[in-house]
C-alpha positions, 0 to 999 in steps of 0.5 A: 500503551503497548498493543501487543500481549507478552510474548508476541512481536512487535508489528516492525515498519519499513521506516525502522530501517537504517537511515540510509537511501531515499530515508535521506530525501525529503519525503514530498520528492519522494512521494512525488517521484513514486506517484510520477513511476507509477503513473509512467509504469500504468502508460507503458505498453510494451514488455521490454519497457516494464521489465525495464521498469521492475528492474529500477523499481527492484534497483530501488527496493535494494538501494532502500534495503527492503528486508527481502523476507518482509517485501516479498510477504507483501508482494506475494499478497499483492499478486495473490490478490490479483492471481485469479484475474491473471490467470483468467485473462488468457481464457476470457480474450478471444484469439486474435483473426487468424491465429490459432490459440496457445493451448486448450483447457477443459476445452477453453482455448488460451489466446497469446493476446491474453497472456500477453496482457496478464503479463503486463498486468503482473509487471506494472502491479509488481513494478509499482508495488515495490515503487512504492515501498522503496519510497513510501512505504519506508517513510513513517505515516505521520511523515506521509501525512505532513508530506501530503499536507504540504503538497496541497492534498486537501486538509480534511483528508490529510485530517482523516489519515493521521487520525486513523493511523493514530487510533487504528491500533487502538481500535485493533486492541480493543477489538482483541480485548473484546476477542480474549473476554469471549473466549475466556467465556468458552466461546468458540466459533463454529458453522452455527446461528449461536456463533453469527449472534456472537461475532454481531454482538461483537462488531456492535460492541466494538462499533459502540466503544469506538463512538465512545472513544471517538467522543471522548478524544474530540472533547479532549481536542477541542479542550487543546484548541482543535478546530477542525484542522491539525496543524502541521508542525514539520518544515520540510525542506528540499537540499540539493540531494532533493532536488537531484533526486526529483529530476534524476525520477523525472528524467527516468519515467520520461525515458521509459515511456519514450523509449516505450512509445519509439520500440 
């Protein structure tokens, strides 16, 4: 069933890209390698070795051939998240013992410690986010939830994320039909009580027919023999391309916190 209305564009993945790059490698390497970056980008202290660290991650971003306009969409919201805290962090951290502070504002002086540290914020959020969607957010997610099934993630939560990547369409559809009937009634929302007993009604309605479909599909599951776990009907297996992969993503995170810990 299409969850888009005529006329709108489809919502495009990642993993609609060419199958070339990591698409190629079996998607437990590439899951263990971004979790592995992460980790050593998080334990990184210095600022040569995170810019190091954005430089592979941007180097994987272009050998996935990320859509520039799309990845730095999402990036842009990344740090937009984070902004404030940014920029908070040179005026909250007091200035090191006998040093005076970088400038001051509205009579709130900036520390050099501060800005440092919102830096390095910047760098290992950004770093790891386009990790992440080099290796992961390219892959599709019935693909990354078989990936997390064979690497041992517990069953039920593996369970509950393919049923929400299933069904979170459908519950955005169904909140949009529910969104088209009220302003086919000349609902318009204002600053007003008439409009927050409206949006409720709404929320309650979507909450009720969400229990309903819920019901519905356990039933027709339990009709097909579902007992509580889904099965996993994927073989993956690593090649020699994997295998060079997982080592080549070791070796890497190990020379950065190295070199890291030696500068």
């Amino acid at each position: 069933m299409p969850t888009t209305r005529p006329g709108q564009p489809a919502i495009r993945s990642f993993a609609d890209g060419p199958d070339a790059g990591p698409r190629r490698l079996d998607p437990r390497a590439r899951v263990l390698a971004a979790v592995a970056f992460a980790v050593a980008v998080v334990a990184l202290t210095g600022l040569p070795a995170l810019v190091a660290a954005v430089g592979v991650a941007f180097g994987l971003a272009v050998w996935a051939r990320l859509p520039l306009k799309e990845t730095a969409r999402r990036v842009a919201a990344m740090d937009g998240f984070i902004l404030l805290t940014l920029v908070m962090l040179p005026f909250t951290t007091p200035p090191a013992a006998g040093t005076e502070p970088l400038f001051t504002l509205w009579g709130l002086p900036a520390s050099r410690g501060g800005l440092e540290h919102a830096v390095r914020i910047a760098l290992k959020a950004n770093a790891v986010i386009l990790a992440l969607l080099a290796l992961v957010g390219t892959m599709r997610e019935t693909v990354l939830g078989h990936a997390l099934g064979r690497l041992g993630v517990p069953a039920k939560l593996v369970t509950l994320f393919l049923m929400t990547v299933r069904y979170i369409e459908v519950l955005h559809a169904e909140y949009g039909r529910l969104r088209w009937a009220m302003k086919a009634r000349g609902f318009r929302p204002r600053t007003d009580l008439h409009t927050l007993k409206s949006l409720g009604h709404l929320v309650g309605m979507l909450l009720v027919r969400s229990l309903e479909r819920s019901e519905r599909v356990l039933a027709a599951m339990k009709c097909r023999g579902y007992t509580g776990r889904l099965p996993l009907l994927d073989t993956l297996r690593a090649g020699p391309a994997d295998w060079a992969f997982g080592a080549a993503a070791a070796i890497g995170c190990v020379v950065l916190v190295a070199a890291d810990r030696l500068a």
